[in-house]
DRENPA-3360 file (N, C-alpha, C; in nm, 2 decimals, always signed):
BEGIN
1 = XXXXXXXX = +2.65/-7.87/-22.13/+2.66/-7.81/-22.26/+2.74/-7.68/-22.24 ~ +2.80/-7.64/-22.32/+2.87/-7.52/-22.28/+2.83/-7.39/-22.38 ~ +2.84/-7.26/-22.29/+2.78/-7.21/-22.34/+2.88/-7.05/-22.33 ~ +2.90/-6.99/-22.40/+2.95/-6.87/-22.43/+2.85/-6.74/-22.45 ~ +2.91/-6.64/-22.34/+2.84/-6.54/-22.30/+2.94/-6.43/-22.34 ~ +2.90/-6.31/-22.44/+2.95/-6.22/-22.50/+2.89/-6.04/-22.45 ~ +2.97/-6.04/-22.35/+2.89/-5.88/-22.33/+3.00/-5.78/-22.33 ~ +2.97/-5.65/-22.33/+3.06/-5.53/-22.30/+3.00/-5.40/-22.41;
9 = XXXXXXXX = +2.95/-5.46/-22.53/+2.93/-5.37/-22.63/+2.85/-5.27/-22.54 ~ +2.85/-5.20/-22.64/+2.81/-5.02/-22.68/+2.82/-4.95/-22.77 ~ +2.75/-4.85/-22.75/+2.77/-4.73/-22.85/+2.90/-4.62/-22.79 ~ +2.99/-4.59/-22.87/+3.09/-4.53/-22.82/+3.11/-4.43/-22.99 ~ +3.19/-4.33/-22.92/+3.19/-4.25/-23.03/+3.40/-4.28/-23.12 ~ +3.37/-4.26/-23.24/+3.56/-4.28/-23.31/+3.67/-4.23/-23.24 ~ +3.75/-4.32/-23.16/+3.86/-4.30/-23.13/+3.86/-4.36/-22.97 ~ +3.72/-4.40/-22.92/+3.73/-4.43/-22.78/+3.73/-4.58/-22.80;
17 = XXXXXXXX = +3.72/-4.62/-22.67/+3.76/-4.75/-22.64/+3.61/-4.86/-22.60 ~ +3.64/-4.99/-22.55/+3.57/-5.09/-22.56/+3.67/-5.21/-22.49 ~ +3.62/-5.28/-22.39/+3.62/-5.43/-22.37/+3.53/-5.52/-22.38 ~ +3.54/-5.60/-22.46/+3.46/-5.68/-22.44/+3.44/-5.83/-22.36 ~ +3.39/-5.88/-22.34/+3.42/-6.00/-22.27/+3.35/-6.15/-22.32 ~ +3.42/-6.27/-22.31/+3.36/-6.40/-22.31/+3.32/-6.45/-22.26 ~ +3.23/-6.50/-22.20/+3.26/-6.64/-22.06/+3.23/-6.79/-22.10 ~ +3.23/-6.85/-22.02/+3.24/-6.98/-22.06/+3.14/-7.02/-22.00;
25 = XXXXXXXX = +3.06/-7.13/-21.95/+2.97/-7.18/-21.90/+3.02/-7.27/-21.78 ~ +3.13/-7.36/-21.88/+3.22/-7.45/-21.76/+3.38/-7.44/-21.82 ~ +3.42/-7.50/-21.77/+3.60/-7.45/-21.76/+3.62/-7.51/-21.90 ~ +3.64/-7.46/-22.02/+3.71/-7.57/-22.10/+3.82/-7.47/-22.16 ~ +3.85/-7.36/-22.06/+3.96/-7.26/-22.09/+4.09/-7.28/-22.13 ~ +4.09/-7.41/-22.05/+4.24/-7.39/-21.96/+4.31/-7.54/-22.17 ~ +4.22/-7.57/-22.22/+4.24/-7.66/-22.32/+4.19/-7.58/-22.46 ~ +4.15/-7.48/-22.44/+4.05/-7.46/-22.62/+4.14/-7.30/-22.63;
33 = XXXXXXXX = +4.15/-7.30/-22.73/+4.13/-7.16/-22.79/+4.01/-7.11/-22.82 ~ +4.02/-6.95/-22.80/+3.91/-6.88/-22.82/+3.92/-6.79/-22.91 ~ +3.83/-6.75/-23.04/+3.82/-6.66/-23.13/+3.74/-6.56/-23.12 ~ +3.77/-6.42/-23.18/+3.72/-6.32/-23.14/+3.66/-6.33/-23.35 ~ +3.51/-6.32/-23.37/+3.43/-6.29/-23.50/+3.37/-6.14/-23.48 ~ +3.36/-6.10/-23.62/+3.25/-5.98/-23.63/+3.16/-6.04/-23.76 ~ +3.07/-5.93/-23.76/+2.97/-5.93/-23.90/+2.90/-5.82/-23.86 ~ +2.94/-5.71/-24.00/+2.87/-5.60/-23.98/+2.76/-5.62/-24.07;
41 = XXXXXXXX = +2.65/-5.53/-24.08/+2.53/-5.52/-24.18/+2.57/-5.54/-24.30 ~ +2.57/-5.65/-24.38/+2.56/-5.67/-24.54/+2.73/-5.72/-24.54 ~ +2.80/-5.80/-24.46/+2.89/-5.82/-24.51/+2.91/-5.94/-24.45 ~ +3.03/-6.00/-24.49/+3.03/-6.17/-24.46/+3.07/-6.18/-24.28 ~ +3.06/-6.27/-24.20/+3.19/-6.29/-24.07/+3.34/-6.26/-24.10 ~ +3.40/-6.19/-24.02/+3.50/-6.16/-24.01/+3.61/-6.17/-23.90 ~ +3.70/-6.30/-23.91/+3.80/-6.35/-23.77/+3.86/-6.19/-23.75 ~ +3.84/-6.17/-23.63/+3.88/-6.06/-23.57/+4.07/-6.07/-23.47;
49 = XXXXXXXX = +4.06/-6.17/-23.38/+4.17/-6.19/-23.30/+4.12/-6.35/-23.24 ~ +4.23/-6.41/-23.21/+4.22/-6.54/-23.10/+4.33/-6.53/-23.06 ~ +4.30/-6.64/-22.97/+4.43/-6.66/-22.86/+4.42/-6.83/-22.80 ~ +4.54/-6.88/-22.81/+4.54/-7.01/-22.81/+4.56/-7.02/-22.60 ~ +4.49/-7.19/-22.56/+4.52/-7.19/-22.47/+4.66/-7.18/-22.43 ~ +4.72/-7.16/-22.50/+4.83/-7.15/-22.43/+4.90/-7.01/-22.41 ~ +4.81/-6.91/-22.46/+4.82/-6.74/-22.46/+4.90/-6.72/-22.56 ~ +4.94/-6.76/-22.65/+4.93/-6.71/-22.82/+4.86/-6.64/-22.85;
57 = XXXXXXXX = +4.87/-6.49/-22.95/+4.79/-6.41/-23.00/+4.81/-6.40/-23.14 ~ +4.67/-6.38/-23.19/+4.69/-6.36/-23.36/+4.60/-6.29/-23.36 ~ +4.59/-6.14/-23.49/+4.48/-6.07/-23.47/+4.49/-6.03/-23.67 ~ +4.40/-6.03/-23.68/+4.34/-5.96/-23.82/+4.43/-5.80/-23.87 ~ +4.43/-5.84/-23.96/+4.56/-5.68/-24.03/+4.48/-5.57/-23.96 ~ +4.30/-5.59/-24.00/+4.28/-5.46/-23.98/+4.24/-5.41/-23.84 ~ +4.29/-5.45/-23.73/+4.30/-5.43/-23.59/+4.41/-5.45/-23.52 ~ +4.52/-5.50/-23.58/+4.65/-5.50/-23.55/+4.66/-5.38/-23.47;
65 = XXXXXXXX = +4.73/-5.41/-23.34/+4.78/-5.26/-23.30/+4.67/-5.19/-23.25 ~ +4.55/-5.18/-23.19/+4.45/-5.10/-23.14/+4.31/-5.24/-23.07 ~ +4.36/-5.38/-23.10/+4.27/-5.46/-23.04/+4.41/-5.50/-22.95 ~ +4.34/-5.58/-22.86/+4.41/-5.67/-22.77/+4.35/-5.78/-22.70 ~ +4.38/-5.94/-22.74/+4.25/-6.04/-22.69/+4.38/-6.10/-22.55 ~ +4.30/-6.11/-22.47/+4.37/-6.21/-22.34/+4.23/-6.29/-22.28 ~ +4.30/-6.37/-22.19/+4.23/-6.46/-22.10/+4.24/-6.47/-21.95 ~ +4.16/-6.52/-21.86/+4.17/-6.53/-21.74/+4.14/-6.68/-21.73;
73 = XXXXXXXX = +4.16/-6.79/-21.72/+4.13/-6.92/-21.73/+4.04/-6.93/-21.56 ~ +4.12/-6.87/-21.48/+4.03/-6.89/-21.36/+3.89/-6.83/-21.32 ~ +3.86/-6.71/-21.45/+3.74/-6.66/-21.44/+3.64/-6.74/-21.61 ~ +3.74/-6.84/-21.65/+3.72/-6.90/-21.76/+3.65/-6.73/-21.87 ~ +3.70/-6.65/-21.86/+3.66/-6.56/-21.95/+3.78/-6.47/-22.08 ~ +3.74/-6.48/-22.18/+3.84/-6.40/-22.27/+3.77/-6.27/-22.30 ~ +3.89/-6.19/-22.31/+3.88/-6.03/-22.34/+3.92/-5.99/-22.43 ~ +3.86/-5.87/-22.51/+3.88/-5.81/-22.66/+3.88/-5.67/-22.61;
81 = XXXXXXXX = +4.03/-5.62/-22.55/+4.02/-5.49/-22.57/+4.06/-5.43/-22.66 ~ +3.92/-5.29/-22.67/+3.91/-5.23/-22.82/+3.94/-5.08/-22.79 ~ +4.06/-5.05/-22.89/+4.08/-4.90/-22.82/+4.11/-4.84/-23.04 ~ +4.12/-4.70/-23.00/+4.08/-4.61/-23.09/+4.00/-4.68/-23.20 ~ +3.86/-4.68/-23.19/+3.76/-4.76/-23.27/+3.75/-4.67/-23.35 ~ +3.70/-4.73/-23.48/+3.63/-4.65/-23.59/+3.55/-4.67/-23.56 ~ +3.49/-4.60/-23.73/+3.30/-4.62/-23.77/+3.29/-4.78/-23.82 ~ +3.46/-4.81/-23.88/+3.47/-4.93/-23.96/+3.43/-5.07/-23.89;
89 = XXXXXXXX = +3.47/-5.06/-23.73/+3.43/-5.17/-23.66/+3.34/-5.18/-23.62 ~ +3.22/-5.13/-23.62/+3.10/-5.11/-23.61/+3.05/-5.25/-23.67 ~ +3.00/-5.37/-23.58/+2.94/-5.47/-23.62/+2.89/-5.58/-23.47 ~ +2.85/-5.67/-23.50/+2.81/-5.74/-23.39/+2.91/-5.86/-23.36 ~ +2.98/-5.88/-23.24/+3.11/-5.95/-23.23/+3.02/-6.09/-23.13 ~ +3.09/-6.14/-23.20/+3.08/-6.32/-23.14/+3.19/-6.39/-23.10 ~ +3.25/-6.47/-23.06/+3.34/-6.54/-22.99/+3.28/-6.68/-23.00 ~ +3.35/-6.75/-23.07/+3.38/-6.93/-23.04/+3.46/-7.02/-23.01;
97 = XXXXXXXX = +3.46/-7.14/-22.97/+3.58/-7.21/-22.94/+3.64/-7.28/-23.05 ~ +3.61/-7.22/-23.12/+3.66/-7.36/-23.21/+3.59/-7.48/-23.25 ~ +3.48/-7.53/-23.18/+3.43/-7.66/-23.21/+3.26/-7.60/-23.21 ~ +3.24/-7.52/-23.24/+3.08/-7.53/-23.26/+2.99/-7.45/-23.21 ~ +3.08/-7.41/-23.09/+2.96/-7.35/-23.05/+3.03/-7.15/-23.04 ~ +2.88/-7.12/-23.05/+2.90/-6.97/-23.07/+2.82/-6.92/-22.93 ~ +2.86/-6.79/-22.86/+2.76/-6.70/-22.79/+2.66/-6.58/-22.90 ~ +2.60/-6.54/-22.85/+2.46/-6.45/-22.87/+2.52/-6.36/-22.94;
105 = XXXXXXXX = +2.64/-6.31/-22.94/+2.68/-6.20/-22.96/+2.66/-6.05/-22.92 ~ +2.78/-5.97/-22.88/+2.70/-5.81/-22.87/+2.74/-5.73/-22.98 ~ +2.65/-5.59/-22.95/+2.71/-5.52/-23.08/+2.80/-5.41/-23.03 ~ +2.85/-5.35/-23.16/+2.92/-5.23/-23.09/+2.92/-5.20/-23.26 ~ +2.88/-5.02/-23.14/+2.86/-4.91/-23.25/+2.95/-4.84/-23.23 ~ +3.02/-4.79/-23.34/+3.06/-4.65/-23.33/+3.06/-4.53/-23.42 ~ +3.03/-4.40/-23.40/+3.03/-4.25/-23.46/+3.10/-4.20/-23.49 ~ +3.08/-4.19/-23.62/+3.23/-4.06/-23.64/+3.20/-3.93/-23.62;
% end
C-alpha cells in the first residue's frame, strides 16, 4: 500500500522561508505526479503546486513566484519550497498522487 509522508512544517514568522517534503512509501515516483494541497481553518482545499513525473511544474496564482515544488525520484520524495511566507499561507499542507491516496499532512504557521 503506499503511503505518503508530509513533514517540514513549522511555525515561522512573514517573509521567512519553509521546505517541505513528501515521501513515498515505495517507488511510484518515477510514473505519478505529485500535488502539493492546503486547507486553512474554515476554508475549502486548495491545489497549491504539482509536478508531473516527468518534472513539469504548475503552481497556483497565489504562490507563483515564492513556492517551488521539485522531486528526487531516487529518494522517491517531492519538495515544496516555501520562501517569503505570509500570514495568508498559513494552513495545513497535504500532498497526493493523484489516485487516492493522501499523507497526514503538516501544518505551517505563519506571523505577521
Amino acid at each position: 500500500q503506499v503511503q505518503l509522508v508530509e513533514s517540514g512544517g513549522g511555525l515561522v514568522q512573514a517573509g521567512e522561508s519553509l521546505r517541505l517534503s513528501c515521501a513515498a512509501s515505495r517507488n511510484i515516483f518515477s510514473f505519478n505526479g505529485i500535488d502539493w494541497y492546503r486547507r486553512a481553518p474554515g476554508k475549502q482545499r486548495e491545489w497549491v503546486a504539482g509536478i508531473t513525473s516527468g518534472g513539469t511544474t504548475t503552481y497556483a496564482d497565489s504562490v507563483k513566484g515564492r513556492f517551488t515544488i521539485s522531486r528526487d525520484n531516487a529518494k522517491r520524495t517531492v519538495y515544496l519550497q516555501m520562501n517569503s511566507l505570509k500570514p495568508e499561507d498559513t494552513a495545513a499542507y497535504y500532498c497526493s498522487d493523484g489516485l487516492g491516496h493522501w499523507g497526514q499532512g503538516t501544518q505551517v504557521t505563519v506571523s505577521s
